[in-house]
C-alpha positions in Angstrom: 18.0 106.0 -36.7 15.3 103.6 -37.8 16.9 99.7 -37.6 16.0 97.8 -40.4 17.2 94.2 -39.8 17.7 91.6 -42.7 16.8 87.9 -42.3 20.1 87.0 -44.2 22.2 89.1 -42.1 23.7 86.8 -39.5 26.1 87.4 -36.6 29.4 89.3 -37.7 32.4 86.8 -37.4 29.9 83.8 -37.8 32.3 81.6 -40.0 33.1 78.0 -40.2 36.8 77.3 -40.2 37.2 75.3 -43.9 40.3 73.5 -43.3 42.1 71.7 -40.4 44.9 74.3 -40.8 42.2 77.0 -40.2 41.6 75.5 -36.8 44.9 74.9 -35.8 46.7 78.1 -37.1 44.0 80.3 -35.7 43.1 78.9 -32.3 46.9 79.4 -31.7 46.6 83.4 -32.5 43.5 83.4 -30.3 45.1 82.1 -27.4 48.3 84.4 -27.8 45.5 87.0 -27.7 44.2 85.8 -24.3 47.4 85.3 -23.1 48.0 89.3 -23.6 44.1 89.5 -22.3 44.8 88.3 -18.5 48.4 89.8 -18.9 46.7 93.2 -18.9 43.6 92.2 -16.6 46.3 91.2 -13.6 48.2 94.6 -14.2 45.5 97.0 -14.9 43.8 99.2 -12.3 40.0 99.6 -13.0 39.3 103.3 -12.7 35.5 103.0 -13.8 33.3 99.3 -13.7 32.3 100.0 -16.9 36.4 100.0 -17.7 36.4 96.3 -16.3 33.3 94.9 -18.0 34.5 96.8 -21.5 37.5 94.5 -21.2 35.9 91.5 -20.9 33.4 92.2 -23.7 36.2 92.3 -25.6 36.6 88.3 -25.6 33.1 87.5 -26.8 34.3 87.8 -30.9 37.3 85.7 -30.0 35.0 83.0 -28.5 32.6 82.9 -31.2 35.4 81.6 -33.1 36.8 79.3 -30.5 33.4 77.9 -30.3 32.7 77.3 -33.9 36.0 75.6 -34.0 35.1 73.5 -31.0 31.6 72.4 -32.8 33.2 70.8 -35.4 34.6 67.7 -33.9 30.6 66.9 -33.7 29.5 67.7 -37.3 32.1 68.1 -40.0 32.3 65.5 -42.9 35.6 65.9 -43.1 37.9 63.6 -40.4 41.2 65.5 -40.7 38.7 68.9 -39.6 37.4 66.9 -37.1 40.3 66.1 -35.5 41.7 69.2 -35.2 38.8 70.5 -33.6 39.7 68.0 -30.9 42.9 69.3 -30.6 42.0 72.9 -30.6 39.2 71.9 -28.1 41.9 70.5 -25.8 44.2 73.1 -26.5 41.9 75.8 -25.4 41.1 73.3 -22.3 44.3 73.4 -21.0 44.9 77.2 -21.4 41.3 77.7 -19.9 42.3 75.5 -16.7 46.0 77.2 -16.2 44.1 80.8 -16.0 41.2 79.6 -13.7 43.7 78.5 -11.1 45.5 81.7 -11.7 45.4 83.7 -8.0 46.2 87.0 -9.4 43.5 87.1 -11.7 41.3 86.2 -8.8 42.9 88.7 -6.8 42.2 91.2 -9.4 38.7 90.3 -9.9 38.1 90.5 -6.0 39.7 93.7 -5.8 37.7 95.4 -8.5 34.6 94.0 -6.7 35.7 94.9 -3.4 36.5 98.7 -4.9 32.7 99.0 -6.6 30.6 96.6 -5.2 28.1 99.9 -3.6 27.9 101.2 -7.1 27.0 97.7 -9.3 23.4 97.5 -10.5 21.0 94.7 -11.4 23.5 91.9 -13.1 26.5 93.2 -12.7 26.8 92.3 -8.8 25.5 88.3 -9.7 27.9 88.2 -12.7 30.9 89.5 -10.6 30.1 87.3 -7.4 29.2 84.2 -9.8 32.7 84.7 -10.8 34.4 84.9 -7.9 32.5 81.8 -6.7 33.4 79.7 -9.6 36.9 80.7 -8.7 36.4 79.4 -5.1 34.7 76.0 -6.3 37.5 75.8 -8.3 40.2 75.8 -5.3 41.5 79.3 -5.8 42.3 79.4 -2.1 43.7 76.9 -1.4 47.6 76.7 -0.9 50.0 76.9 -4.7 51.2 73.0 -4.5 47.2 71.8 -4.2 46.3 74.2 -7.1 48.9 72.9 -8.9 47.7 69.3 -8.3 44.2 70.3 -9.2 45.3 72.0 -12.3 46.8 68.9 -13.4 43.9 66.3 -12.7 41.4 68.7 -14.5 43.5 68.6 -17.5 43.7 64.9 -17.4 40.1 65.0 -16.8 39.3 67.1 -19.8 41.4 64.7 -22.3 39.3 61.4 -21.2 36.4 63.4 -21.5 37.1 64.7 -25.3 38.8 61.3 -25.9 35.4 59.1 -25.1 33.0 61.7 -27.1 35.6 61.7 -29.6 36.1 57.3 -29.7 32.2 57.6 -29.9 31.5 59.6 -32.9 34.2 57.8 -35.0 33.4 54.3 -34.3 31.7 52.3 -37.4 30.7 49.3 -35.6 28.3 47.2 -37.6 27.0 44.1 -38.8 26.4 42.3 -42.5 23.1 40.5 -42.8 21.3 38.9 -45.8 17.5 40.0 -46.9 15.8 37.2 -45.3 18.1 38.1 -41.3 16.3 41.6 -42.0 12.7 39.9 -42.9 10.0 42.3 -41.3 12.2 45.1 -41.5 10.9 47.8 -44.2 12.3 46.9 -48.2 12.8 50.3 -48.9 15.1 50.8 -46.1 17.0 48.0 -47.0 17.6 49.0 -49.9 18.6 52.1 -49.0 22.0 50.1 -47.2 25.2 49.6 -48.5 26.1 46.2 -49.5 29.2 43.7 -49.3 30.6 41.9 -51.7 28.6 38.7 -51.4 25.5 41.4 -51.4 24.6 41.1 -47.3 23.5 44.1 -46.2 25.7 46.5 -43.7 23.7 47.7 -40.8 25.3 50.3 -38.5 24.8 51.1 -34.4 23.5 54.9 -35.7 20.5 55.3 -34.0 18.4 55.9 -37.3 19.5 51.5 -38.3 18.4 51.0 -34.4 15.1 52.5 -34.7 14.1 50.8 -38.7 15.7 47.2 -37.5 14.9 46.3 -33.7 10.7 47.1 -33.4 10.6 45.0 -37.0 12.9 42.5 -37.7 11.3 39.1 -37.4 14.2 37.2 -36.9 15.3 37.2 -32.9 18.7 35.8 -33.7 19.0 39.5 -35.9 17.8 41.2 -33.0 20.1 39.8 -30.4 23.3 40.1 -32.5 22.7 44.0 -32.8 21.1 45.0 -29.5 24.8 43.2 -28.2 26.7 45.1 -31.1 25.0 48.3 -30.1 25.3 47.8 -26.3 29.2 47.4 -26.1 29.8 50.3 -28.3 33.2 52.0 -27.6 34.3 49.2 -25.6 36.7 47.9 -28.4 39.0 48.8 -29.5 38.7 52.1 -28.1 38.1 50.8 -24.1 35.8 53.7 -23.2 35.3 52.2 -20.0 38.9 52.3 -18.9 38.8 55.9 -19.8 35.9 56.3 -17.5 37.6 54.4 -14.5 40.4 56.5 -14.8 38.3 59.9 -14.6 36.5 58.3 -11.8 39.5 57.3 -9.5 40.8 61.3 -11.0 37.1 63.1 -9.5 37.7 61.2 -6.1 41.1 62.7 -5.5 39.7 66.0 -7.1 37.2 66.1 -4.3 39.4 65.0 -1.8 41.9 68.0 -2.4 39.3 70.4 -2.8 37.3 68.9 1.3 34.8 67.3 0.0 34.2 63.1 1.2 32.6 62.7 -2.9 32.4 64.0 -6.1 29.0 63.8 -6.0 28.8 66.3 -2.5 31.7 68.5 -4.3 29.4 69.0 -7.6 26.3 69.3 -6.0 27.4 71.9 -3.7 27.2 74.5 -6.4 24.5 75.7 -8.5 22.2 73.0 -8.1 18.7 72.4 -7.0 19.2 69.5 -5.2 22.1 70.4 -2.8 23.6 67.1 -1.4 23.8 63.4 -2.4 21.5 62.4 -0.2 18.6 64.3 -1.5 19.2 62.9 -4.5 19.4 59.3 -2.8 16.1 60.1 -1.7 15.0 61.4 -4.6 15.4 58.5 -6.6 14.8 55.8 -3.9 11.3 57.3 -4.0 10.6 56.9 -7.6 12.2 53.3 -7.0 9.6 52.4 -4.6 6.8 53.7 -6.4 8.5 52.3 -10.2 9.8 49.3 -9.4 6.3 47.3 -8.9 4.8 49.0 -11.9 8.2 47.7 -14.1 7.6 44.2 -12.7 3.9 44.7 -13.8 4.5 46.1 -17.3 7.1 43.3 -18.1 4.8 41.1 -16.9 1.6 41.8 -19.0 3.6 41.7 -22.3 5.4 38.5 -21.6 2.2 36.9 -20.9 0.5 38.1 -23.9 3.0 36.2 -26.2 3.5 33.6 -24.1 6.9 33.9 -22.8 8.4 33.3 -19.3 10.4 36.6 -19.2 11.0 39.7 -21.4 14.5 40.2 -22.7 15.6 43.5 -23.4 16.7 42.4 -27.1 13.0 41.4 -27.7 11.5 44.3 -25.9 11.2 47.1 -29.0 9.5 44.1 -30.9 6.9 42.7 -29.0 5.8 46.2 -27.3 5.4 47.1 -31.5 3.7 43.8 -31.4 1.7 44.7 -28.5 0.5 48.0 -29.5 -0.3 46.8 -32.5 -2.8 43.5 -31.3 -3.9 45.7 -27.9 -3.6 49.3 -29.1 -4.5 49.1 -32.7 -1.5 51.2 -33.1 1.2 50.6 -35.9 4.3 53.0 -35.8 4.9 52.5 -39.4 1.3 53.8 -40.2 2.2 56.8 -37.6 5.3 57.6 -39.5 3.4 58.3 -42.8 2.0 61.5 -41.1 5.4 63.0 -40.2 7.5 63.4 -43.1 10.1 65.9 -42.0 10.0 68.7 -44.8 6.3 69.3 -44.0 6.7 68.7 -40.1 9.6 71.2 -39.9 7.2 74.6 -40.9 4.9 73.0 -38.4 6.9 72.8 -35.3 8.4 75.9 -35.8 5.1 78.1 -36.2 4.0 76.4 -32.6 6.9 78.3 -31.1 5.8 81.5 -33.4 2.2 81.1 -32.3 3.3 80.0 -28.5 5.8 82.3 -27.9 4.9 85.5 -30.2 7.8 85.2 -32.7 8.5 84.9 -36.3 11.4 82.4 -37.7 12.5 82.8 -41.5 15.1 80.5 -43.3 18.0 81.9 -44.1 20.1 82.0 -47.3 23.6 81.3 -46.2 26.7 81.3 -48.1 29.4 77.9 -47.4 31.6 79.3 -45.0 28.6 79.9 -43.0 27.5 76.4 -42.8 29.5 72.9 -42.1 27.7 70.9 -44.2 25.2 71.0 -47.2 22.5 69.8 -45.5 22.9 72.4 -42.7 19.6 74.8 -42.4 19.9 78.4 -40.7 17.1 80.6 -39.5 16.5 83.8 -37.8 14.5 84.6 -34.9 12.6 87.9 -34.1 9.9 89.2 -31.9 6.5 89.4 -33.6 5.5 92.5 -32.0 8.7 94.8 -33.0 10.6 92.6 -35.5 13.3 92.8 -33.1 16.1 90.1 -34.2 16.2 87.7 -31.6 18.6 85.3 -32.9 20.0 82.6 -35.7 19.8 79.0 -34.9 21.1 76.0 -37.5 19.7 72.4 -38.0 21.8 69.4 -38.8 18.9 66.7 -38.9 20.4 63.3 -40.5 23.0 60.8 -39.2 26.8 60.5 -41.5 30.0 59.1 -40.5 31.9 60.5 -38.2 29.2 62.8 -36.3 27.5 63.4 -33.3 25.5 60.6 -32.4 22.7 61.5 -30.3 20.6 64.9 -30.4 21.6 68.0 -28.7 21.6 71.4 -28.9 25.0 73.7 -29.1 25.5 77.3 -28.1 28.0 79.1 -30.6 27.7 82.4 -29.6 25.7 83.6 -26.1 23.5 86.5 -25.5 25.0 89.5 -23.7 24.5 93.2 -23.9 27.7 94.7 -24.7 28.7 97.4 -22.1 29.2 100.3 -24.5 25.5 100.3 -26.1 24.1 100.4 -22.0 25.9 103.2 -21.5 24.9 105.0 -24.6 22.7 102.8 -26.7 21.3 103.2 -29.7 18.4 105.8 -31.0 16.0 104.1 -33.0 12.6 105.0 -33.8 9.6 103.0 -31.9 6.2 102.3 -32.8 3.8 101.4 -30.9 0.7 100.1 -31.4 -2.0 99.6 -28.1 -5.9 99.3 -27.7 -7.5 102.6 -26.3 -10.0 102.1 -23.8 -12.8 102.7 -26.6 -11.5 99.5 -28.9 -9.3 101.8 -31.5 -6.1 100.9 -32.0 -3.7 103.8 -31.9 -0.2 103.8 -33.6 2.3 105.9 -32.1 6.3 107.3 -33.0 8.8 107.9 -30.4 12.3 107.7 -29.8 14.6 106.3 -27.3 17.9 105.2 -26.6 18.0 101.1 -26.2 21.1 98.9 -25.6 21.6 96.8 -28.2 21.9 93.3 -27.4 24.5 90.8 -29.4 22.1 88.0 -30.4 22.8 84.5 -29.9 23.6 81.3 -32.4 22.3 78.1 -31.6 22.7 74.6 -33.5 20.5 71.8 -33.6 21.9 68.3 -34.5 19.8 65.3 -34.5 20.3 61.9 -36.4 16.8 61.3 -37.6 15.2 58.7 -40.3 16.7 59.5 -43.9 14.9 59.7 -46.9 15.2 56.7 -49.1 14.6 56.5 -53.2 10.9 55.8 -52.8 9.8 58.2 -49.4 10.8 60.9 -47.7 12.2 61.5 -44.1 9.2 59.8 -41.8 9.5 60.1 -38.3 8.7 58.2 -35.8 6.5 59.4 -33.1 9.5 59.3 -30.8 11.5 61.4 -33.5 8.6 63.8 -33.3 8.7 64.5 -29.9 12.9 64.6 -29.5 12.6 66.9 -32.2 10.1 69.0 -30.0 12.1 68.5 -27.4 15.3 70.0 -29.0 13.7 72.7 -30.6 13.0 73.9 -26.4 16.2 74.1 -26.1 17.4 75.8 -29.3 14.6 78.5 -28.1 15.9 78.9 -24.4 19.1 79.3 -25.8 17.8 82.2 -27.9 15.3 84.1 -26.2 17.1 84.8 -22.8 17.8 88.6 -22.0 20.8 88.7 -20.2 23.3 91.7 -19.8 26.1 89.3 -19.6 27.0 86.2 -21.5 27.4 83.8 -18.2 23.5 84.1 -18.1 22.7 83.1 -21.4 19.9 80.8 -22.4 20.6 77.2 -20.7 23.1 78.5 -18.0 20.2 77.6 -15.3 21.6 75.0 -12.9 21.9 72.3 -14.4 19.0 69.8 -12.4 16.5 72.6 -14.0 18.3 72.8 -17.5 15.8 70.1 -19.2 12.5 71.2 -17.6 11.7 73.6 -20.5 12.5 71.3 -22.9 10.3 68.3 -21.1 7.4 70.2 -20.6 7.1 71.0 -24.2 7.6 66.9 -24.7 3.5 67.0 -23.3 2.2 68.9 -26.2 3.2 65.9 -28.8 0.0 63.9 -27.6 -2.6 66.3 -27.9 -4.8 66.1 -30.3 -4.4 69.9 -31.0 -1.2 69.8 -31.5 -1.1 66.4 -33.6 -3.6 67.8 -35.7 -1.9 71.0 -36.3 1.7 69.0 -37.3 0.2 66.2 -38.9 0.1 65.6 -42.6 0.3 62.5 -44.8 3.3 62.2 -46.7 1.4 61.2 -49.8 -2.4 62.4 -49.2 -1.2 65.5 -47.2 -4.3 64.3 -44.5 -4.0 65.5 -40.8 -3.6 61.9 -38.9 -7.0 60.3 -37.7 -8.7 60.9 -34.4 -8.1 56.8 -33.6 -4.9 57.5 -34.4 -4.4 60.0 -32.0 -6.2 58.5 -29.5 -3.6 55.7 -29.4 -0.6 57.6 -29.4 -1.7 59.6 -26.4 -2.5 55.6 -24.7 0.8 54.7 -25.6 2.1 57.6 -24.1 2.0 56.0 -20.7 2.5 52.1 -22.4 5.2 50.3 -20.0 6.1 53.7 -18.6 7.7 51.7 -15.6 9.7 50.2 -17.7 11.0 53.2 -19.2 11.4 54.6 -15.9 13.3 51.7 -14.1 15.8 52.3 -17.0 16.3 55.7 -16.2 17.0 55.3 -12.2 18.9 52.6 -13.2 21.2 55.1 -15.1 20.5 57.5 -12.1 21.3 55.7 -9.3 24.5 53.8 -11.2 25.8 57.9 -12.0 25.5 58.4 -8.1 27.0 55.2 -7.1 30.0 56.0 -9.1 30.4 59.7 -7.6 29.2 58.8 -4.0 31.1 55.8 -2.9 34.3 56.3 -0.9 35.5 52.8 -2.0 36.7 51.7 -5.3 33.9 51.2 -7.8 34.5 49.0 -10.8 32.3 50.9 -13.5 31.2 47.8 -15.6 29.8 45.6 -13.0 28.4 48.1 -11.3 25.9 49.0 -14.0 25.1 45.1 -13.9 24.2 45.1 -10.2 21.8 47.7 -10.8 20.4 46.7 -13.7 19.4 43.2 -12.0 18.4 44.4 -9.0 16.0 47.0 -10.6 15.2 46.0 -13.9 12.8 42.9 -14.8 14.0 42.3 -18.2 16.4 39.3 -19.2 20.0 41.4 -20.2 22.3 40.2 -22.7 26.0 41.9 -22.4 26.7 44.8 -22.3 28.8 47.5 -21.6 27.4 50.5 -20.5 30.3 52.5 -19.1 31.7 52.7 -22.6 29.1 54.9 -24.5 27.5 56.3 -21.3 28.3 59.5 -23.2 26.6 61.9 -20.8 29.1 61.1 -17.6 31.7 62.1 -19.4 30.2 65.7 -21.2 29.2 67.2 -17.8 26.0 65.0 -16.5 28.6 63.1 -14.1 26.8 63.4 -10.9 24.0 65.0 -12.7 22.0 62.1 -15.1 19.6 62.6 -12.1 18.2 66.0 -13.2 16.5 64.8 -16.2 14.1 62.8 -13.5 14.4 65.6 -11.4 13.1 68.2 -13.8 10.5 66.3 -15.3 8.6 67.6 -12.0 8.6 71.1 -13.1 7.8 70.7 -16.9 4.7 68.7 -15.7 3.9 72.2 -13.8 4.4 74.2 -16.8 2.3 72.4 -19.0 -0.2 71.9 -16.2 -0.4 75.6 -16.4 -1.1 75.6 -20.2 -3.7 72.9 -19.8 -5.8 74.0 -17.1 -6.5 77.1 -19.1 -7.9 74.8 -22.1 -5.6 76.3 -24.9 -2.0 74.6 -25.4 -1.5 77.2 -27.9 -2.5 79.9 -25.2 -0.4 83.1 -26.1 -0.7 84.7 -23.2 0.6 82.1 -21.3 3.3 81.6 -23.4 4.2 85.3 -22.9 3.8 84.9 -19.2 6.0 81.7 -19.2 8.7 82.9 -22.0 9.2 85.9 -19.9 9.4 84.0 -16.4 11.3 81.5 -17.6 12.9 81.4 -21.0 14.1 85.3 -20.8 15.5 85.1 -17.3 18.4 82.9 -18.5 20.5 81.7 -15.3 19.9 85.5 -13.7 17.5 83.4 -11.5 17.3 80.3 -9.6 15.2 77.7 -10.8 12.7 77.6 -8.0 12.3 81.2 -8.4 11.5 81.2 -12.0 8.8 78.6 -11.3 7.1 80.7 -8.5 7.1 83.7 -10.6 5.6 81.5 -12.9 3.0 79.6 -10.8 2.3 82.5 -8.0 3.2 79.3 -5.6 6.0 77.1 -5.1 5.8 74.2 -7.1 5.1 71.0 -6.2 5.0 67.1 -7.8 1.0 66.5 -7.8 1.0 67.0 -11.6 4.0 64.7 -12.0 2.6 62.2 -9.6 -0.5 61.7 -11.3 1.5 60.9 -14.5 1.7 57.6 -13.2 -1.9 56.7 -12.3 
């Protein structure tokens, strides 16, 4: 049959739960499903493969749900939703760990692999021995009492974890200042805030307050009191950074039961790039030696040019707005004007179509399909056969009680279910190519195709807000985050896996950014600035001087910005590495003074250090680490003088962004170069 998708068709069993009691009722049946599901995996006997990988197809529609349920503890209004999505979350935590210790399970698995290894083809072999080597990782062999042990401590482990996320998105820290505290800062924001009785003005930690109050405010005092506020968030009353000692002191004995002399050797000795903590030692003490200097040098010429002794990191966002401003000719209010968000949105999104050869439509989508009111979805498909590639949502402005940062969630993972490649689907093909004489020639066919199950993706960011006089403007940085996010939303999408453990971002995880940093390079081109641009009242693309100093600034005080993110690099590793006790708060102190050569007022970093407890823990590294191959893969777009170059795009979304994790990340970039890849294009970065 001829397939005739429709762009407000999405995913069946795509629902969003509407109550707590949803949640909670549900994600009890589900489990008391799985429970039944391994029952029968441990007792069956596998007569064909495709018997075994039928049965665990069947769990993708159960973790759809699971994972919509787990999503909202990030993005529902409502706080009694939100809460039992934590509990679901560690609910489904604690059944996950008791059945990944589970030996006959293992035993199964092995023995169905053993039985058909000569006959698996192309995935099925990677998926099977993946498995079987997650289960190893994991301890499977060692003796009952250990696993037992183990079992425990990974619970614990995934408590803290949802605990501090959880401490984080609730918290309402803020401060109350009067008009003239806030002097600099825009009027129409201010306005915008909510007042107290005696008519001071409430300013929040949300990154959106962060980004209108700190590179304006006039008054230092203002300043200092909120960079402080800001920088002990989750300490109290929540003590985040207990919660992080205690999974600390809980990793060490983790990695001591499962051989390993650190956490940091036990998680990089599977599926990384780097492969032991000493590479990464070297890694960064590299980039120290070459950063270090060129932080000293940075702090030094903006001190000087307003006449103080010594930068202080509450000061820093001012006078570098300052600077760019005197130096630069380069005002980040003025830039914001040309990136209102409703106009910037269609923008981005036909890069990727033009890019990447696809076409993305808004879809109309009913409330249960969508959290919250703001919530956008779209669909995906190829632009050559209008194949549907997948839905992703957006969730663009900050409210109490969500996700603070910006990040991109997988709901539901690409796969190719095992009956449709085993029969498929008939559909009618056409196909339209160039004959050698110039005509193009339209042709009908048929064929049998599996049919893949297409992925969901969601987007949450906590961008500027509109106010009663102006729409959402972004800042530059804003811009490019949003860019940056949107490469993940599209790895997520366009991978081509047959099974779901390959989908999108399931690369290892020091490779995991590099899509998304590379694309980070086209936001100061003037192509690409021109093509996004548009002023929010004249509807003009921003001005060639314009452009010009946003790509100087790209590289403004870049050792400044770099020092800061070894210093969060090499604190990570200190913390998983060291064999003695490590006290998590000074720690970050000793690092930050012996690197950094800004003036620090306190702090508390291992309280909202959000990423070493949601998976980064021994990993912050990568982002560093990564950056080397994303300035590869926009090297390779540059050097063939288009950004927009579509054949390159092809070449790379097919090398890189379709592959998934069914290849390393090394191999990906060789496919992609023709030659292993190397850090000359990253290296002159800094010249």
């Amino acid at each position: 049959m001829t397939r005739n998708y429709l762009f407000m068709s999405l995913p069946t069993g795509l629902k969003f739960p509407a109550s707590a009691s949803v949640i909670t009722d549900r994600t009890a049946q589900i489990l008391s499903i799985y429970e039944k599901w391994y029952n029968d995996l441990i007792g069956k006997k596998f007569l064909t493969k495709s018997e075994h990988f039928r049965h665990f197809d069947s769990t993708e529609a159960w973790d759809l749900e699971l994972e919509c349920f787990d999503f909202m503890q990030y993005v529902h209004p409502d706080h009694a939703v939100r809460e039992a999505s934590v509990e679901s979350s560690k609910k489904v935590a604690e059944f996950g760990n008791k059945w990944s210790m589970d030996v006959d399970v293992y035993n199964t698995i092995q023995s169905f692999y053993d039985s058909f290894k000569d006959q698996l083809v192309g995935e099925e072999s990677l998926c099977l021995t993946r498995t079987l080597n997650s289960y190893k990782h994991k301890g499977i062999h060692l003796d009952a009492s250990i696993r037992k042990q183990l079992e425990t401590i990974n619970q614990t482990l995934t408590e803290l974890n949802i605990t501090y996320g959880t401490n984080l998105n609730e918290l309402d820290d803020h401060l109350f200042f009067s008009k003239e505290e806030l002097h600099g800062v825009d009027d129409d924001f201010i306005e915008s805030l909510d007042r107290s009785d005696d008519g001071k003005y409430k300013v929040t930690t949300k990154y959106d307050h962060i980004n209108m109050i700190m590179p304006y405010c006039d008054v230092e005092e203002t300043r200092k009191q909120l960079s402080k506020t800001f920088a002990l968030r989750g300490k109290e009353p929540f003590k985040n950074h207990h919660l992080l000692q205690r999974a600390l002191e809980l990793r060490k004995e983790k990695a001591l039961l499962l051989g390993y002399d650190s956490y940091s050797r036990y998680v990089l000795s599977n599926r990384r790039m780097a492969t032991s903590p000493e590479q990464v030692n070297k890694f960064l003490d590299e980039l120290v030696d070459k950063m270090k200097a060129v932080a000293v040098s940075d702090a030094s010429v903006i001190s000087k040019h307003f006449n103080k002794d010594k930068m202080e990191s509450w000061n820093l966002s001012y006078y570098t707005n300052l600077y760019k401003k005197d130096v630069l000719k380069y005002d980040q209010k003025l830039v914001q004007e040309y990136f209102p968000l409703e106009t910037l949105l269609p923008k981005l999104l036909g890069t990727f179509e033009d890019i990447f050869h696809l076409r993305i439509v808004e879809c109309d989508v009913n409330a249960e399909q969508k959290w919250h009111e703001s919530a956008k979805c779209y669909a995906v498909r190829d632009a050559t056969s209008d194949e549907l590639i997948g839905h992703f949502f957006m969730d663009l402005y900050p409210r109490d009680g969500k996700y603070g940062h910006a990040a991109a969630f997988t709901l539901k993972r690409a796969y190719i279910p095992t009956s449709t490649c085993e029969h498929g689907e008939v559909e009618t093909v056409k196909t339209v190519f160039i004959s050698p004489n110039e005509i193009a020639v339209d042709t009908l066919s048929t064929e049998i195709k599996p049919v893949r199950s297409t992925p969901v993706s969601a987007m949450v960011c906590n961008f500027t807000r509109p106010t009663k006089e102006k729409p959402s403007l972004l800042t530059f940085n804003e811009v490019e985050t949003f860019f940056h996010e949107l490469g993940h939303i599209f790895h997520q999408l366009l991978s081509k896996n047959r099974f779901s453990i390959f989908s999108g971002t399931a690369v290892e995880h020091d490779f995991v950014e590099c899509p998304s940093q590379a694309l980070e390079n086209w936001c100061y081109e003037e192509g690409f600035l021109t093509r996004i641009s548009s002023h929010y009242k004249t509807g003009a693309t921003i001005p060639v001087e314009i452009m010009d100093n946003i790509k100087k600034n790209k590289h403004l005080f870049n050792g400044l910005h770099y020092i800061r993110q070894l210093v969060f690099a090499m604190y990570d590793m200190k913390l998983h590495s060291n064999s003695d006790k490590v006290d998590v708060e000074t720690a970050f102190d000793e690092f930050q003074d012996k690197l950094s050569p800004l003036v620090h007022g306190e702090s508390c970093m291992a309280a909202n250090f959000g990423h070493l407890m949601g998976g980064y823990e021994s990993g912050y590294y990568g982002y560093l680490w990564s950056e080397v191959y994303a300035a590869e893969v926009f090297q390779l777009f540059k050097q063939s003088g288009d950004i927009f170059n579509h054949e390159i795009g092809l070449h790379y979304r097919r090398c890189i962004l379709e592959k998934g994790g069914t290849e390393t990340g090394i191999n990906m970039m060789v496919n992609l170069l023709g030659r292993e890849p190397n850090s000359d294009a990253f290296m002159r970065s800094f010249e």
